[in-house]
C-alpha positions as CSV (number, residue, x, y, z in Angstrom):
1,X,70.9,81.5,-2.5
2,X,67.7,83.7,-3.2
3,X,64.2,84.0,-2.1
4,X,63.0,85.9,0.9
5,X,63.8,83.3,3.5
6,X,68.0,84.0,2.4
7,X,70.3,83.8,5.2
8,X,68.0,81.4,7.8
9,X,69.5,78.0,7.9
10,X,67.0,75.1,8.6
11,X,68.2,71.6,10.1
12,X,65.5,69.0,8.6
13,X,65.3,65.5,10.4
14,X,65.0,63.1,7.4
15,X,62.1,61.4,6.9
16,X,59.2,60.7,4.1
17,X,56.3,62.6,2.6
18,X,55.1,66.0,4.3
19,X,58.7,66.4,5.9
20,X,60.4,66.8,3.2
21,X,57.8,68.5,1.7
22,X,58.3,71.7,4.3
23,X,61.7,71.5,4.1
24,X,61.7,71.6,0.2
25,X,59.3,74.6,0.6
26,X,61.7,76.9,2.9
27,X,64.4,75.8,0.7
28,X,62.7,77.0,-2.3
29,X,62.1,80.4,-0.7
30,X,66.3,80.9,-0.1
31,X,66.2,79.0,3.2
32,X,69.8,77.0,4.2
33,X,68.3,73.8,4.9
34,X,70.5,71.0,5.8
35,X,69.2,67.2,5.6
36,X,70.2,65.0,8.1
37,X,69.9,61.2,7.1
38,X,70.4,58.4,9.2
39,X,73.9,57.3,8.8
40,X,73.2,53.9,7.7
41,X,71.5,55.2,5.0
42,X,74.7,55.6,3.3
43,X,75.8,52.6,1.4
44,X,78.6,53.9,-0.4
45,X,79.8,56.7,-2.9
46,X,76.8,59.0,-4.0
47,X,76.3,58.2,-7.3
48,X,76.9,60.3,-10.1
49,X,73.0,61.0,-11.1
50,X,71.2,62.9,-8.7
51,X,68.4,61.3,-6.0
52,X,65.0,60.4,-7.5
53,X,62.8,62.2,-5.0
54,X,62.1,65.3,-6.1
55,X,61.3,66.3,-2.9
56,X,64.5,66.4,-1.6
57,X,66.0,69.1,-3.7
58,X,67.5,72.4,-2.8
59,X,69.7,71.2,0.2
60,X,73.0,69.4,1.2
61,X,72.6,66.3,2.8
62,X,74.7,65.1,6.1
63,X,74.6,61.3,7.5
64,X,74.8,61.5,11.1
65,X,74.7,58.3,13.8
66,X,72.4,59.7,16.0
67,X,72.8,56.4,18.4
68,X,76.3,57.3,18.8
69,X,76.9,60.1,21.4
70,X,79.3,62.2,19.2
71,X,76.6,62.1,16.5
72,X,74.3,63.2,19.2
73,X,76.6,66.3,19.6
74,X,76.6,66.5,16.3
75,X,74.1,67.4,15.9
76,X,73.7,69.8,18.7
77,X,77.0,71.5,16.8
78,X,74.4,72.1,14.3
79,X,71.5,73.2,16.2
80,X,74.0,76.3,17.5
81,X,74.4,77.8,14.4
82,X,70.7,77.0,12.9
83,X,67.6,79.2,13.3
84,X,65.2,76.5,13.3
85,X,65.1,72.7,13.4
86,X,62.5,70.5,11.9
87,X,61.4,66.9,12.1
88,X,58.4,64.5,11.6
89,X,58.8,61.2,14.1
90,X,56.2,60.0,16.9
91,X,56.2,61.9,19.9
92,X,58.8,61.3,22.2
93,X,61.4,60.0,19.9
94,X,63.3,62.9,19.5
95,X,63.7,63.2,23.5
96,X,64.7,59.3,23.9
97,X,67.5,60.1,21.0
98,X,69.0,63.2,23.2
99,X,68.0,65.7,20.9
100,X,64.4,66.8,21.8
101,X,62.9,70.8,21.8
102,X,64.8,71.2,25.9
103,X,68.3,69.9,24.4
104,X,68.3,71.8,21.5
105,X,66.7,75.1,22.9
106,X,69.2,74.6,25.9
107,X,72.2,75.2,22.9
108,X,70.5,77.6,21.2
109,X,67.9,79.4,22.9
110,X,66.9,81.1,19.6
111,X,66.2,77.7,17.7
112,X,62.3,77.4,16.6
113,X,61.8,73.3,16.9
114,X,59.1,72.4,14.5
115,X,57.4,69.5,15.0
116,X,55.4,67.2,13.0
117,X,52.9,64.2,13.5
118,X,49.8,62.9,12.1
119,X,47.7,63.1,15.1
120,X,49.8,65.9,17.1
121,X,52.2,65.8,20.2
122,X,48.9,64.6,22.7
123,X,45.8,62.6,22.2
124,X,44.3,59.5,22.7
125,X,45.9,58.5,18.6
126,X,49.1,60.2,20.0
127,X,51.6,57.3,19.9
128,X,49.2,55.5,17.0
129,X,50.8,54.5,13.2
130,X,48.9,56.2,10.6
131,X,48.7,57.9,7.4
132,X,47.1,60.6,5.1
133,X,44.0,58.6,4.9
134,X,43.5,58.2,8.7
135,X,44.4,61.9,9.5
136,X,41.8,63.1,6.9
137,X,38.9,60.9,8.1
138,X,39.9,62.0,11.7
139,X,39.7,65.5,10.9
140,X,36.5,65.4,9.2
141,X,37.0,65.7,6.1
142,X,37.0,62.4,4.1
143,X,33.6,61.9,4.6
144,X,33.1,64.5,2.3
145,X,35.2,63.2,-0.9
146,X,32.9,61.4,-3.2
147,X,30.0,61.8,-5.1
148,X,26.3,60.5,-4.6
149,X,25.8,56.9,-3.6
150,X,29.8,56.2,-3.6
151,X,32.3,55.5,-1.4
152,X,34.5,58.4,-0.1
153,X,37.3,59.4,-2.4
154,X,40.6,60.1,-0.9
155,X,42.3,63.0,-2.6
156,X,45.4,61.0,-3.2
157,X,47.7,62.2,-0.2
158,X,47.4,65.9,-0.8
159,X,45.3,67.1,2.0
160,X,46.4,65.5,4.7
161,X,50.4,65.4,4.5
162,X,50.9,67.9,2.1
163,X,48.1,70.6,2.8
164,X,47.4,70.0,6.2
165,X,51.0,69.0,7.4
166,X,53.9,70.0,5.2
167,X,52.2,73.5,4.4
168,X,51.4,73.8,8.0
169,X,54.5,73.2,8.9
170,X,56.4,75.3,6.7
171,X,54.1,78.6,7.9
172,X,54.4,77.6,11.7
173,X,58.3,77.7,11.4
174,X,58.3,81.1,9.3
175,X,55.8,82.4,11.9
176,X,57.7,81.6,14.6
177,X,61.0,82.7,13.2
178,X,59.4,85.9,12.7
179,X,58.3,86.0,16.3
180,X,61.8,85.3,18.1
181,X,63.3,88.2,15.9
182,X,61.4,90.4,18.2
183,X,61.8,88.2,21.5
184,X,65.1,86.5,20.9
185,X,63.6,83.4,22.1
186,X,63.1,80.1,20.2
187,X,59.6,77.7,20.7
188,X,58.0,74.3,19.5
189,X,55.5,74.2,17.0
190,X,53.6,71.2,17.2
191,X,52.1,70.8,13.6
192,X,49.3,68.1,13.4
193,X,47.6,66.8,9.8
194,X,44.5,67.0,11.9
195,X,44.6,70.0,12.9
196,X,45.6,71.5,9.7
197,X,43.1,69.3,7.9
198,X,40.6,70.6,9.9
199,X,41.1,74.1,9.5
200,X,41.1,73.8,5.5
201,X,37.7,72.7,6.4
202,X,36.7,75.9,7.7
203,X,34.4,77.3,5.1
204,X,32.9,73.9,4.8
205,X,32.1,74.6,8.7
206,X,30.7,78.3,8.0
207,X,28.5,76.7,5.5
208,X,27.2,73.7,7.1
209,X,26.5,76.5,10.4
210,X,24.4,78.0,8.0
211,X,22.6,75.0,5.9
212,X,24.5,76.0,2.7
213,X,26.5,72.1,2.9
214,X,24.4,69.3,4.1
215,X,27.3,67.1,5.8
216,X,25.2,63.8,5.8
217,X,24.3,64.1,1.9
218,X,27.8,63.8,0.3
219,X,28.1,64.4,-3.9
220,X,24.4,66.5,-3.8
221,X,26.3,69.9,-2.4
222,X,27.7,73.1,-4.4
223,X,30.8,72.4,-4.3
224,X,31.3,68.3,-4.4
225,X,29.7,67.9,-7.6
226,X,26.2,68.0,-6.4
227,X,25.7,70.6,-9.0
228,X,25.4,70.7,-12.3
229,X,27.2,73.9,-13.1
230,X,30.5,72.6,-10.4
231,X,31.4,69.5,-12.1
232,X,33.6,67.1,-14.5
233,X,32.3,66.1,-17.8
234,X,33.4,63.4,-20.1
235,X,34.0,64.8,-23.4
236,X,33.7,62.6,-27.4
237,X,37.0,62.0,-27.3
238,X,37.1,60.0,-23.6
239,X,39.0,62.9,-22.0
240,X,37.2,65.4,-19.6
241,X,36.4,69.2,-19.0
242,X,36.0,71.0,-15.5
243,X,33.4,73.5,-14.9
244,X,33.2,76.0,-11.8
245,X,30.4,78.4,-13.0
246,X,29.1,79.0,-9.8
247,X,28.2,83.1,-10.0
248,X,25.3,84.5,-11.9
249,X,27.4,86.0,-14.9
250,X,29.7,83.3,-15.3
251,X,26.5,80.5,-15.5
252,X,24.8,83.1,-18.4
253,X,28.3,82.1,-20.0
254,X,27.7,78.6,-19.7
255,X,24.6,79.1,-20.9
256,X,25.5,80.6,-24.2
257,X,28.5,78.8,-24.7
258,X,27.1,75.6,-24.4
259,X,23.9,76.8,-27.1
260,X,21.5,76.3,-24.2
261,X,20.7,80.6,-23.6
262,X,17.2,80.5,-23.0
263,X,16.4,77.5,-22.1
264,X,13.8,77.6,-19.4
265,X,14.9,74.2,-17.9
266,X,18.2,76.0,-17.0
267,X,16.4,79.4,-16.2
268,X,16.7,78.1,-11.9
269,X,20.4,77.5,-11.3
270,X,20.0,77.4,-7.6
271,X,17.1,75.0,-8.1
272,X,18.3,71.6,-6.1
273,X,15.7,69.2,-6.8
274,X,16.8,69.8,-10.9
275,X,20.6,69.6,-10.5
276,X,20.6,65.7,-11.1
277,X,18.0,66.4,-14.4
278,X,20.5,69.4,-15.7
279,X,23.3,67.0,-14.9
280,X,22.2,64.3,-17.3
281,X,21.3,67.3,-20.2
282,X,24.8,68.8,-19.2
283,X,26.6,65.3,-20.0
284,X,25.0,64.5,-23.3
285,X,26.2,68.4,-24.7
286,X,29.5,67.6,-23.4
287,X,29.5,64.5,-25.5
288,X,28.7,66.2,-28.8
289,X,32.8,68.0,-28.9
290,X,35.9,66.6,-28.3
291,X,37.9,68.0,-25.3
292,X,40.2,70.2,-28.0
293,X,36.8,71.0,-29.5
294,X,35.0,72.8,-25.8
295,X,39.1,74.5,-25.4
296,X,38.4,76.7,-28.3
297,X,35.0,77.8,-27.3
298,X,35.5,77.8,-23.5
299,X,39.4,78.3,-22.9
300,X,40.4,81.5,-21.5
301,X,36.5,83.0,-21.2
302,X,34.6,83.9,-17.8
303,X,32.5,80.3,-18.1
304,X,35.4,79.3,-15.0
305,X,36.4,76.3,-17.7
306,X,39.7,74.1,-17.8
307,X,40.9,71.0,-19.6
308,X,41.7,68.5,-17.1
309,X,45.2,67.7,-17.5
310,X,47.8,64.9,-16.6
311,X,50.5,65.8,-14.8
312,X,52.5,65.7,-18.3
313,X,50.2,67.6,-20.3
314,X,50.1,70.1,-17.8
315,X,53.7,70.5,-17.9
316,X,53.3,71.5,-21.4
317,X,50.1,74.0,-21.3
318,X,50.6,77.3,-23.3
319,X,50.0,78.9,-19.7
320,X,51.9,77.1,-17.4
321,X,54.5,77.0,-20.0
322,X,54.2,80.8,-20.5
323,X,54.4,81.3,-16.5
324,X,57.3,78.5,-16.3
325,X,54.5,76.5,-13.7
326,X,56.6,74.1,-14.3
327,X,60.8,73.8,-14.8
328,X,63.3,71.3,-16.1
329,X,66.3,71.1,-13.4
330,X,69.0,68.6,-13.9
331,X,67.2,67.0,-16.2
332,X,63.7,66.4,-14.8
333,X,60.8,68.5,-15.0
334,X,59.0,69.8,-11.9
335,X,57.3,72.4,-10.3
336,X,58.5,75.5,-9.7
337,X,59.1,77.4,-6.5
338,X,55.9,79.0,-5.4
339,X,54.4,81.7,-4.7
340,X,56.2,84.3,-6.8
341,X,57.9,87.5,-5.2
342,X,58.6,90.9,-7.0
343,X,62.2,91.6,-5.2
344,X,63.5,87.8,-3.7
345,X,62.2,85.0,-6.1
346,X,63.3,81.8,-4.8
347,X,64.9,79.4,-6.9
348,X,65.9,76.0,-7.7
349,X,69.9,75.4,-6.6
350,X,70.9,72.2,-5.2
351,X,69.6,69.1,-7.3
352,X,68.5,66.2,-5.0
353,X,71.1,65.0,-2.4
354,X,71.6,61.3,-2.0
355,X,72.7,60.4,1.8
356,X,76.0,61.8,3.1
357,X,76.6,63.0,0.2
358,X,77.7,66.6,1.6
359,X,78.7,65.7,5.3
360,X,82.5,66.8,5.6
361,X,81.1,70.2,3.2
362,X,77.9,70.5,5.9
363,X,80.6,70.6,9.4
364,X,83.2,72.8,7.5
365,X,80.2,75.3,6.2
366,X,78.8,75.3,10.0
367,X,82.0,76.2,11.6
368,X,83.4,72.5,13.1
369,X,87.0,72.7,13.1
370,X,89.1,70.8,10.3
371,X,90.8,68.4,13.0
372,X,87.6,67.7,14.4
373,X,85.7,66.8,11.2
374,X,88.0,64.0,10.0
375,X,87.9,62.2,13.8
376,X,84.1,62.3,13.1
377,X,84.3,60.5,9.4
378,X,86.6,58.1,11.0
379,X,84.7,57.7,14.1
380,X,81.6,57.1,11.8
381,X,79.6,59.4,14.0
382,X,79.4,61.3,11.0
383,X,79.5,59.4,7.4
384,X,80.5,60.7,3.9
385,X,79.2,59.3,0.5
């Protein structure tokens, strides 16, 4: 293992989305992490191919029957030798199961017990189903996805269970790893996508505080394509361009770029009441080159320019390809481990587990005795692939 998280060891509850998300992140920065699946999720020898989710890469997977008291103890087994545990069901369910924050910080009074939730651990929504889409519009933030006179957007799921959860996750558990190396003692994090939504919101806050964002006029604000130097534009060919040339020099860029230096229609970029007019004169330039055409006269200037990719093409961009943004690893391409460090880089090991598919490898690596981990398999407390 590598990366600057090298020698913790992380025991992830399995379930979907944001979960496995933070998990996947502390195992890309050198963290142990050990899945534990449900084990009737295991339906027979693992395959030869490995899992499809992505997400799921990096650690060894164990199959545990967590309705059966020696699976319970399981468990627990693993809690002891873990620094931190980490799991993503409703409130409460952890408890009723035997294995809540007081059972696990009871065996190991070390363990950091990272929680996860859409609404958080109280509230009126506390025991309530929901997803991304309800966590964003909770948190205030939805209402601001769209542009003039439309419907709000969502930002496909990133926000709420991946930026606002998973992310959020993954920092409360470092955080709190790093604070019991000073006390010795373990906590619970209680991670909620609203919370976490609502503090990516906070310069959208500082603004509005101000009367820089005008919450109730969605689409006509700097930053939510209100204006016409922050924006998409179609291109002749069908495909689009992104713009971002928000500070003085980089609009005089635009400007030049775009053959329109000197006009005096463009002289007042801060001017509101002519962003939709130099919207409209904005889109008919655009429509004049191809997408190719605008890379070789914007690409790689200070206009704050990009081509806006598919997840393919991006794959394939001279820079991300020159950085290695993205990696082939047993056979499918994805994104590398992020951020980058000069000394530990984290990289990608394990290739996605299927269930069970390293149960008898997980007990022996955490120290349960040989005897002991074959009357678990045949007790199916514990299943193997």
């Amino acid at each position: 293992m590598s990366g600057p998280l090298n020698g913790y060891r992380v025991i992830e509850i399995a379930g979907i989305g944001p979960g496995p998300f933070a998990a996947m992140l502390l195992s890309d920065l050198g963290a142990e992490v050990i899945r534990v699946e449900r084990a009737q999720a295991v339906r027979g020898p693992a395959p030869d191919t490995p899992h499809f989710d992505i997400l799921l890469r990096g650690r060894r997977n164990i199959a545990i029957d967590l309705k059966n008291p020696e699976g319970v103890e399981v468990l627990l087994g693993l809690v002891e030798s873990a620094d931190a545990i980490i799991e993503g069901f409703r409130p409460g369910v952890m408890e009723r199961l035997g294995v809540g924050p007081d059972a696990c910080l009871a065996r190991n009074p070390r363990i950091v017990f990272g929680r996860m939730t859409g609404w958080g651990q109280s509230g009126m929504y506390g025991q309530a189903a929901g997803h991304d889409i309800n966590y964003i519009a909770l948190a205030g933030a939805l209402a601001h996805f769209g542009r003039v006179d439309a419907m709000p957007t969502p930002p496909l799921n990133m926000v709420g269970d991946f930026g606002g959860g998973g992310m959020f996750l993954a920092l409360g558990v470092v955080a709190a790893l790093l604070e019991a190396q000073k006390s010795g003692k373990g906590q619970v994090v209680d991670t909620a996508m609203v919370d976490g939504t609502a503090i990516l919101m906070t310069m959208f806050w500082a603004m509005k505080n101000v009367g820089l964002f005008d919450e109730n006029a969605p689409g006509t604000n700097l930053l939510d394509t209100g204006a016409h130097f922050y924006d998409v534009y179609l291109c002749k060919d069908g495909r689009y361009v992104s713009l971002g040339s928000i500070e003085p020099q980089f609009y005089a860029e635009l400007m030049r770029l775009t053959g329109l230096e000197g006009d005096p229609e463009f002289a007042k970029q801060m001017d509101r009441s002519q962003w939709p007019h130099l919207k409209k004169r904005l889109t008919d330039v655009f429509l004049q080159k191809t997408q190719a055409e605008w890379c070789a006269i914007m690409e790689a200037t200070d206009v704050c320019f990009a081509p806006v990719l598919t997840m393919s093409e991006a794959a394939k961009h001279p820079h991300n390809v020159e950085r290695r943004t993205f990696v082939d690893h047993h056979g499918v391409t994805q994104p590398a481990p992020a951020p980058r460090f000069s000394r530990t880089q984290g990289e990608l090991t394990l290739a996605p587990a299927h269930a069970g598919q390293h149960s008898r490898e997980v007990l022996e690596r955490c120290g349960f005795a040989a005897d002991r981990v074959e009357a678990l398999l045949a007790s199916g407390a514990v299943k193997q692939a």
